[in-house]
TIVEX-854352 format. One record per residue (C-alpha): residue in one letter; x, y, z. Coordinates in steps of 0.25 Angstrom, whole numbers, plus 5000, padded with zeros to 4 digits. Example, Ala and Ser with C-alpha at 12.3 -4.5 7.8 and 13.67 -1.06 7.14 Angstrom:
// residues 2
R  r    px    py    pz
R  A  5049  4982  5031
R  S  5055  4996  5029
// end
This chain:
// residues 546
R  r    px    py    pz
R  X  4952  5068  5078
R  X  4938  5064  5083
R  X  4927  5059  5073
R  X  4911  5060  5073
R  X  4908  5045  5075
R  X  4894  5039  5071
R  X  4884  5030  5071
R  X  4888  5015  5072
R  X  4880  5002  5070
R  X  4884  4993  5080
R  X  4880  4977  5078
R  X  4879  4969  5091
R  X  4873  4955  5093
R  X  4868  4948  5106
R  X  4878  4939  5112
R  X  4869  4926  5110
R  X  4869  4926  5097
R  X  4880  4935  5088
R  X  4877  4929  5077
R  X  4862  4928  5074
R  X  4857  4941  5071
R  X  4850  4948  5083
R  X  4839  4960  5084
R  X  4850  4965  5096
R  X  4859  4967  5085
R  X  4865  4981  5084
R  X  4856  4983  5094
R  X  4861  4996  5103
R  X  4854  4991  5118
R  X  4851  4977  5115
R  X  4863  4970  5117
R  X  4863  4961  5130
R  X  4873  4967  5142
R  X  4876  4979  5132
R  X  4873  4993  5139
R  X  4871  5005  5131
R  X  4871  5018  5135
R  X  4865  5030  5126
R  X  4874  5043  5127
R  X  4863  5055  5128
R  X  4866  5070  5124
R  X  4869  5072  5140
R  X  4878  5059  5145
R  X  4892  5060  5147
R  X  4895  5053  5135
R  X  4896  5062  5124
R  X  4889  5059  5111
R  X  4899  5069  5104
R  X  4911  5063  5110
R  X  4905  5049  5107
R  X  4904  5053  5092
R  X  4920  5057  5092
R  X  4928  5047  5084
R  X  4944  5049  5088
R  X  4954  5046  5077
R  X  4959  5038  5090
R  X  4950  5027  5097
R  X  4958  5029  5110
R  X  4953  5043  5111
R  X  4938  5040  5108
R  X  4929  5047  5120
R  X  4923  5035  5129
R  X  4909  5038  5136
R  X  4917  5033  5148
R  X  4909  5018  5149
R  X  4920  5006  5151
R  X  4920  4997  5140
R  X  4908  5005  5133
R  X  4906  5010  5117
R  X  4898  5018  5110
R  X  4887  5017  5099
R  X  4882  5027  5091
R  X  4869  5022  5085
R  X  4865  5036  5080
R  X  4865  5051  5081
R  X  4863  5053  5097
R  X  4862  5039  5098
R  X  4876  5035  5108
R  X  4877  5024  5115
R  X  4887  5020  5126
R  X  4887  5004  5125
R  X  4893  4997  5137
R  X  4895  4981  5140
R  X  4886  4978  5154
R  X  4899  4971  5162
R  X  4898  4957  5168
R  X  4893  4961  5181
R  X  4882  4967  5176
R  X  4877  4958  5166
R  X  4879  4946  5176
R  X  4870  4954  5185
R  X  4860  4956  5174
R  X  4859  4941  5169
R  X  4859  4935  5184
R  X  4845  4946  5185
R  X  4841  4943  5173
R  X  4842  4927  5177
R  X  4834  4932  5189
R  X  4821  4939  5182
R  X  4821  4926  5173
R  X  4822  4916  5185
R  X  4809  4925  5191
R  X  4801  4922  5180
R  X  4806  4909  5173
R  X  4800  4902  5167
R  X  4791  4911  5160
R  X  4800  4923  5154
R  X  4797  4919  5141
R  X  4782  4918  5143
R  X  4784  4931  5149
R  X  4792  4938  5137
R  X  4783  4931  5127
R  X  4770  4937  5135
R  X  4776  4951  5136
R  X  4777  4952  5121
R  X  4764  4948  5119
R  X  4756  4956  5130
R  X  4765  4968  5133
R  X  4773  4972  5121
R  X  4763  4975  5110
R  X  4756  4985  5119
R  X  4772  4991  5125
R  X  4783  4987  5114
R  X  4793  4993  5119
R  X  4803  4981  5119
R  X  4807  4974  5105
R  X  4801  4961  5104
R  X  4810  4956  5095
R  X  4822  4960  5103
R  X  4817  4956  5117
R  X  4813  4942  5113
R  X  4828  4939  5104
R  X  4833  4943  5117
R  X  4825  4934  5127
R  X  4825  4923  5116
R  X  4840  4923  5119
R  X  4841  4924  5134
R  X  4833  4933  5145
R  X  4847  4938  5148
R  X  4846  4946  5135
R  X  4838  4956  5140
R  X  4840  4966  5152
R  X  4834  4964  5167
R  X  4825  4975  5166
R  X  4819  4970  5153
R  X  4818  4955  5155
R  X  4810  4958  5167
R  X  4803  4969  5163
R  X  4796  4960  5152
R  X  4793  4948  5162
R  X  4787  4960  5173
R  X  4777  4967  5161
R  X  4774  4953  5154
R  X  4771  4947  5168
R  X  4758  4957  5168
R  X  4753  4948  5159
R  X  4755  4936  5165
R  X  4743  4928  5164
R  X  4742  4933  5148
R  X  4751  4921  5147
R  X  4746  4908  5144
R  X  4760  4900  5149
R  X  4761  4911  5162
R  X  4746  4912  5167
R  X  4746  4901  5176
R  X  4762  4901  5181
R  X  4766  4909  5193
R  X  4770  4922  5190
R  X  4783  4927  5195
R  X  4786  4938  5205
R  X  4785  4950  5199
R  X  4790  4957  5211
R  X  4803  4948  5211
R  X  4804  4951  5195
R  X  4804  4966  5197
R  X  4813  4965  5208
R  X  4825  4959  5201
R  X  4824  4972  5192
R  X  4819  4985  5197
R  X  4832  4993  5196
R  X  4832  4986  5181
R  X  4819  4990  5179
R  X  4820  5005  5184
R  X  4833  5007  5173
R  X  4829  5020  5170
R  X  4828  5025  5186
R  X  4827  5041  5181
R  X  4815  5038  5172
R  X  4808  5029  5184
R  X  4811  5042  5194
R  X  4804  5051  5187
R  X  4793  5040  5184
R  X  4791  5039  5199
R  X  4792  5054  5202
R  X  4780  5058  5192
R  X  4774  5046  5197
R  X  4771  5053  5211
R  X  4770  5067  5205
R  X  4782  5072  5210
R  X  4784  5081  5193
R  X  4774  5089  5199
R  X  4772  5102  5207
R  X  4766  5096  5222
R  X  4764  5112  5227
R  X  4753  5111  5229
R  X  4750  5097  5234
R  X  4743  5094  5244
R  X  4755  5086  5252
R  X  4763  5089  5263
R  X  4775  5103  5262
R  X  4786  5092  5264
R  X  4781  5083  5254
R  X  4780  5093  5243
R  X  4794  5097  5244
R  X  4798  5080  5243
R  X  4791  5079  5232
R  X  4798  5092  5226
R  X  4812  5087  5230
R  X  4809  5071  5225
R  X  4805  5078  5211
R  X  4815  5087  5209
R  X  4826  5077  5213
R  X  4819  5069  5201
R  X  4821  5079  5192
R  X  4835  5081  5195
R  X  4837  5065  5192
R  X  4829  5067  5180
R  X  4837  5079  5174
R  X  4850  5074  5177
R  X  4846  5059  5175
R  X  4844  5062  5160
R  X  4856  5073  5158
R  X  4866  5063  5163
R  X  4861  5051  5155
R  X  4858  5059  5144
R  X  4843  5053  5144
R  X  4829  5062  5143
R  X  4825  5067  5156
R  X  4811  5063  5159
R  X  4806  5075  5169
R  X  4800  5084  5159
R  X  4798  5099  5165
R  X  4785  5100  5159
R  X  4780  5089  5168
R  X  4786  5094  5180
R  X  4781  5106  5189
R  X  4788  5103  5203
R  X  4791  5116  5209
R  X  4807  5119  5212
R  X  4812  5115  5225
R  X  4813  5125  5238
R  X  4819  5124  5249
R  X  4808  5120  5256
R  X  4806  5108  5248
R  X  4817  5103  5257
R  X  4815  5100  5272
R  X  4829  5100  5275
R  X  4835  5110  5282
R  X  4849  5115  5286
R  X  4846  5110  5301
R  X  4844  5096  5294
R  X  4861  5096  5292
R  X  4869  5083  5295
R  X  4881  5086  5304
R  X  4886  5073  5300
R  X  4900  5075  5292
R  X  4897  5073  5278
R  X  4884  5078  5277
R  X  4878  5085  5267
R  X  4870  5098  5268
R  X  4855  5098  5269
R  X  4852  5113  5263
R  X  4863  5114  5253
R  X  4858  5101  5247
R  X  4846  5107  5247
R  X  4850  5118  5238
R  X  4858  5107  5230
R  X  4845  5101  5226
R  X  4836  5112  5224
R  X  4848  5117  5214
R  X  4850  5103  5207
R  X  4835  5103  5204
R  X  4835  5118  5196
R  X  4847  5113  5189
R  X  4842  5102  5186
R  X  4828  5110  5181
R  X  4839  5117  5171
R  X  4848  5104  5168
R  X  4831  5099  5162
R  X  4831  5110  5153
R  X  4845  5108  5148
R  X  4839  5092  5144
R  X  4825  5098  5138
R  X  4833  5108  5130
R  X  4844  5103  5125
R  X  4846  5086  5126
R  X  4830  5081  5123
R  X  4828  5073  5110
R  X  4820  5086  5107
R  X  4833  5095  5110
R  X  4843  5086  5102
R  X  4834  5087  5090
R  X  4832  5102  5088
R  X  4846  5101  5082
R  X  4850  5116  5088
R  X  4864  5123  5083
R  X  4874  5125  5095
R  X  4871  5138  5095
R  X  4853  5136  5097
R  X  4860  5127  5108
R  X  4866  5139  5115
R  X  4854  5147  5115
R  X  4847  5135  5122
R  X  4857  5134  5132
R  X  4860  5148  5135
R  X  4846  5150  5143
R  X  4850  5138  5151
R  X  4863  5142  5154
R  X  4857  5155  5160
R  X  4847  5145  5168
R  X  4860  5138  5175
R  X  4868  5153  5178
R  X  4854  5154  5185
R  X  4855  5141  5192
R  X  4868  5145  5197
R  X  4870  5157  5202
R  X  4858  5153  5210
R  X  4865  5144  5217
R  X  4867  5148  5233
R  X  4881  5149  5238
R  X  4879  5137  5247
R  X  4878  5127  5235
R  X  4893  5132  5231
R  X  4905  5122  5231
R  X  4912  5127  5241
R  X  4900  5128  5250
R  X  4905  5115  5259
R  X  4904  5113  5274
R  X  4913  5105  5280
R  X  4910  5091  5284
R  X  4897  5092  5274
R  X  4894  5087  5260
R  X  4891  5096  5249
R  X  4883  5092  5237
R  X  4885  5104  5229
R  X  4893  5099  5220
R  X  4883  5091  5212
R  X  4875  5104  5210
R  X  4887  5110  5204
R  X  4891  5097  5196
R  X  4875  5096  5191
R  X  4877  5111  5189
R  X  4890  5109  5180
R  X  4882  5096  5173
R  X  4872  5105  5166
R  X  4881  5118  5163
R  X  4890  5105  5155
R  X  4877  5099  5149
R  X  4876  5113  5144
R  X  4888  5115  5136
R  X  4890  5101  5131
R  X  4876  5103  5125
R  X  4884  5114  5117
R  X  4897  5107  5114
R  X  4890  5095  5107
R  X  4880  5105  5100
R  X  4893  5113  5095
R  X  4900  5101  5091
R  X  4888  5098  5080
R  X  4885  5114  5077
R  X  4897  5122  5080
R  X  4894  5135  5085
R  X  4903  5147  5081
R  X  4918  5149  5086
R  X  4913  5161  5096
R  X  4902  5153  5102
R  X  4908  5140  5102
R  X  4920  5145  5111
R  X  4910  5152  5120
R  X  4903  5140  5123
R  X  4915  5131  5121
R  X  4921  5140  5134
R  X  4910  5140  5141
R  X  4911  5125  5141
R  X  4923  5124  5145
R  X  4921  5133  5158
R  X  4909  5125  5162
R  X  4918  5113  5162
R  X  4930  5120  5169
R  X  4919  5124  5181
R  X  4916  5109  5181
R  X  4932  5108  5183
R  X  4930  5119  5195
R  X  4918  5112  5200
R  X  4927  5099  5203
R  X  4938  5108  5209
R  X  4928  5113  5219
R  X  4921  5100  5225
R  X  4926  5097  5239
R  X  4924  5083  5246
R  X  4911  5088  5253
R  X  4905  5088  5237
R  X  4912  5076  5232
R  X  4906  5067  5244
R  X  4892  5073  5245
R  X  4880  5069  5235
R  X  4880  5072  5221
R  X  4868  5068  5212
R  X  4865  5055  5202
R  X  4869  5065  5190
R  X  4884  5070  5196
R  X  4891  5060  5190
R  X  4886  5059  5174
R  X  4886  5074  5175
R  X  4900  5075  5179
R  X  4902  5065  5168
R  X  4893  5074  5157
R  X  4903  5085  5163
R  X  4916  5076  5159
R  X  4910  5074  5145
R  X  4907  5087  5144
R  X  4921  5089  5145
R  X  4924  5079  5135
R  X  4914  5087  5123
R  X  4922  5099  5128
R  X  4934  5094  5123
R  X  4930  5086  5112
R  X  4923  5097  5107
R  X  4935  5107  5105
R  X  4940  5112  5094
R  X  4954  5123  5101
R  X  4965  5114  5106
R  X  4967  5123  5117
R  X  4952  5122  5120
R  X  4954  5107  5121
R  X  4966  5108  5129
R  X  4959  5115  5140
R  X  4947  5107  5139
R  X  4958  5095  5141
R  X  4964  5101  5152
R  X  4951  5104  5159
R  X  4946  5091  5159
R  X  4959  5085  5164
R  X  4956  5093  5175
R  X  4942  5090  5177
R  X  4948  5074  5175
R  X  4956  5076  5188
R  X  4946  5084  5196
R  X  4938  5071  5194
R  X  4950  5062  5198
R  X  4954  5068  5209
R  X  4937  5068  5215
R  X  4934  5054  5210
R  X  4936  5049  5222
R  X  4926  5056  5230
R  X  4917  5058  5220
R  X  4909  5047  5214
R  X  4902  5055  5204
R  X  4916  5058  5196
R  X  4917  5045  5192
R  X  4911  5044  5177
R  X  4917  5058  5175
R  X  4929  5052  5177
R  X  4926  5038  5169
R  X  4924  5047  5156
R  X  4937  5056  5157
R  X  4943  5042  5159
R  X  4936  5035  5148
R  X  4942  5047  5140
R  X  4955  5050  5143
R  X  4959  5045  5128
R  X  4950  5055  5122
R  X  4954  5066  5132
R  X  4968  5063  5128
R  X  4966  5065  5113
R  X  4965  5079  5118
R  X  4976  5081  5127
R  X  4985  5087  5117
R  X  4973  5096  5111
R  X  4974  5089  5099
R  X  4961  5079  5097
R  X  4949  5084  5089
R  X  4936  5084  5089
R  X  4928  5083  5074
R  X  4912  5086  5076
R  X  4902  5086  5066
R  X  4907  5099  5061
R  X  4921  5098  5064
R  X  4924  5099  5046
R  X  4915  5109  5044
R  X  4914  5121  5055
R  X  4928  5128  5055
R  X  4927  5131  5068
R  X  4925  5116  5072
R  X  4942  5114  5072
R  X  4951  5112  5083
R  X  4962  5124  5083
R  X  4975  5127  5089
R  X  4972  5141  5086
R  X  4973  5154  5098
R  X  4965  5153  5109
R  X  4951  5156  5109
R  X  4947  5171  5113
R  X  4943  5172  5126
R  X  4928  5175  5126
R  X  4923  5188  5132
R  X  4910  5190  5142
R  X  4908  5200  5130
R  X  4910  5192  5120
R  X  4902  5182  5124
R  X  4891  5192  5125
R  X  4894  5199  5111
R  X  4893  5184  5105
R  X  4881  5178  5113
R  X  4873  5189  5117
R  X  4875  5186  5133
R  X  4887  5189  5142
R  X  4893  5179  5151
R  X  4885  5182  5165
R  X  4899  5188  5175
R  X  4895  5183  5190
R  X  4901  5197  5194
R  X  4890  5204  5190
R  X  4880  5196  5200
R  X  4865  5195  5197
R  X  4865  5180  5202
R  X  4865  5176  5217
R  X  4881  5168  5213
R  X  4885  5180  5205
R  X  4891  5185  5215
R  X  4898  5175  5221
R  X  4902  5168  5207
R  X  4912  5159  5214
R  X  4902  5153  5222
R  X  4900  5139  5215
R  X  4917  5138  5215
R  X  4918  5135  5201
R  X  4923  5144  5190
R  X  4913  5149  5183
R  X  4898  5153  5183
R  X  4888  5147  5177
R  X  4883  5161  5174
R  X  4896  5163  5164
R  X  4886  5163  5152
R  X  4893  5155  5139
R  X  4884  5162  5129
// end
């Protein structure tokens, strides 16, 4: 039986000193060589699993991070907490020792003279806090701050009357010790750069050369594609806004690359279907921003919308990705390979895949809160279960020539947000023989990713989770293990049962209930309709759930 868990104070004092009392403690990112990690409504750590307290601690779901915990410090407020290992805090101390040596002896003048000069007019730090930790030892606060007080102050240098007339130090060298430390958040100082030299607007009409134009349109849409996924995989805000972003979809003529400029050499990839992959990855991408602004902003989360408001939001953006796919051309399919060539198609399908899941794990979670009624929960329920057996069929169909070639920075958390996805779906159910098949299928999905490990890197934190889980996954082997949400005592529909199968839903019925029949690719009206097997997997994306 699995429990709502909530929030917990947690007390924790600096190493130093544990007795005296501390500013640092209880703090949640203040405690030295402590890392912690906050669980957004999109990473693969789920908050609803997180929440789940088993009658049996062994069966506890684990964000799978070695030797990490959680801590809930309030509603949305998750946090993976993970202890830095040896190597990394040796590193950090020896650099650390390093900035100090750079500038001894005059860090204390320096701190003393930020605080004076910088912070009254930027007080972003906490006083207090920054000095309790520098009174104790420099190696109480983290590379990138230490010297990025000493850097700022070092502006003011001749402010001070015991630094005016002492050699300055080497500001260069200083900046060199740090500049990865200093760029922690990589995504936001990409798209800083990008708008920087203009490349968020429209250069059409510019007065620069054809060949130009189309780099500046490929540079800026490979940033939006970082962007957008950079912040569904990490579950952080995306920092591209549409309204400030005009850059005309790519063409082919963007790209000067042409079928002549193959490469015989055995193991190469392919010039023009990569060029399709791209242009497809960024009108994905374009719907995968709309999916963020509509349901996982800070201003999303607090319109409080029922399960069923949800649905009515998703249903016109589902009807956006049936578009996006049955407009793919038949030589991005699976089963499109030439010998002796790479093909990177498989990452368009797995991104693909990645956003069909967002969609119906939005759903589950929303449902888990505000059930919906017993008709349309087992449509949506069904549907779920689908898109997670084409994720199956997906892994079926990759050949060596897609497991070797290139697949983007997002493959690997979005085949993670795919195996939690995975986990809700089961946690989630309420018919032991619905949870018997979930179980089964992700036994199958467990040993698809096994058997590819080895060849395919991006496998690996996939892999990791299911691991990190196989307690909890064995709690339902039997199809005994129960999930209680928040309404688990007072929804009658919200009980797990051993009753007869579920009636098998009808196109029609579908369509009697919803209002809008499933699309049948028999029909055609859409360039793949008529070839529906083209993608390999078993099902279309046009197979409309509501």
């Amino acid at each position: 039986m699995f429990f709502r868990r909530s929030a917990t104070k947690e007390k924790t004092q600096e190493d130093s000193h544990p007795s005296d009392p501390s500013l640092l403690d209880g703090t949640l990112g203040h405690q030295s060589f402590r890392t912690n990690t906050y669980v957004g409504a999109t990473s693969f750590p789920s908050r609803l699993l997180l929440e789940l307290i088993p009658d049996d601690p062994l069966s506890a779901y684990q964000p799978a991070i070695s030797g990490s915990e959680i801590r809930c410090v309030g509603k949305h407020g998750h946090f993976v907490i993970t202890s830095d290992k040896h190597d990394v805090v040796d590193a950090q101390q020896s650099l650390l020792d390093q900035i100090e040596d750079a500038i001894s002896p005059h860090g204390p003048h320096l701190v003393e003279l930020y605080f004076r000069v910088v912070h009254p007019s930027y007080p972003v730090l906490h006083k207090d806090v920054l000095l309790e930790k520098y009174s104790r030892s420099y190696r109480k606060l983290t590379p990138a701050c230490l010297t990025a007080v000493y850097m700022v102050a070092m502006g003011w240098w001749s402010f001070s009357v015991e630094l005016a007339h002492a050699p300055k130090p080497d500001v260069g060298a200083l900046n060199g010790l740090v500049p990865a430390l200093m760029a922690f958040d990589k995504r936001t100082k990409l798209v800083a750069a990008a708008e920087e030299v203009g490349l968020h607007r429209d250069c059409s009409a510019w007065q620069i050369p054809a060949w130009e134009r189309g780099v500046r349109r490929r540079v800026a849409w490979a940033v939006f594609v970082q962007d957008k996924w950079g912040a569904l995989v990490h579950g952080r805000p995306s920092h591209i806004q549409v309204k400030n972003w005009d850059v005309l979809p790519l063409q082919q003529s963007d790209f000067p690359e042409a079928l002549d400029d193959d490469d015989d050499e055995q193991g190469s990839s392919e010039v023009e279907r990569g060029v399709l992959i791209f242009i497809y990855m960024t009108t994905l991408s374009q719907i995968l921003s709309d999916i963020i602004e509509e349901l996982f902003t800070v201003e999303a989360s607090n319109r409080n919308h029922s399960t069923a408001e949800l649905l009515s939001i998703v249903k016109p953006i589902q009807l956006r990705l049936k578009e996006w796919y049955s407009l793919l051309p038949p030589c991005l399919d699976l089963s499109a390979t030439r010998s002796k060539k790479l093909s990177a198609t498989g990452q368009l399908y797995l991104a693909y895949l990645t956003v069909e899941v967002t969609l119906h794990r939005a759903i589950l979670e929303s449902e888990a809160q505000q059930p919906l009624n017993a008709e349309l929960r087992q449509i949506t329920r069904e549907a779920a279960i689908m898109r997670f057996k084409s994720v199956i069929e997906f892994l079926k169909l990759l050949q060596p020539q897609h497991m070797q070639a290139f697949w983007h920075f997002a493959s690997e958390p979005s085949l993670a947000i795919i195996t939690t996805f995975s986990l809700v779906l089961l946690a989630t159910s309420r018919a032991s023989a619905e949870s018997a098949e979930i179980y089964s299928l992700i036994v199958e999905y467990r040993w698809l990713l096994n058997i590819n490990g080895p060849g395919a890197a991006f496998t690996k934190t996939a892999v990791d989770i299911l691991q990190a889980n196989a307690a909890f996954l064995s709690s339902f082997r039997s199809g005994g293990a129960q999930i209680s949400g928040r309404n688990a005592t007072s929804d009658p529909h919200n009980r797990r049962t051993d009753g007869p199968a579920r009636p098998e839903l009808t196109p029609e019925r579908i369509q009697e209930t919803i209002g809008l029949a499933p699309f049948n690719p028999e029909l055609g009206g859409a360039t793949r309709s008529d070839s529906p097997s083209l993608s390999g997997l078993a099902f279309t994306p046009s197979d409309l759930w509501f």
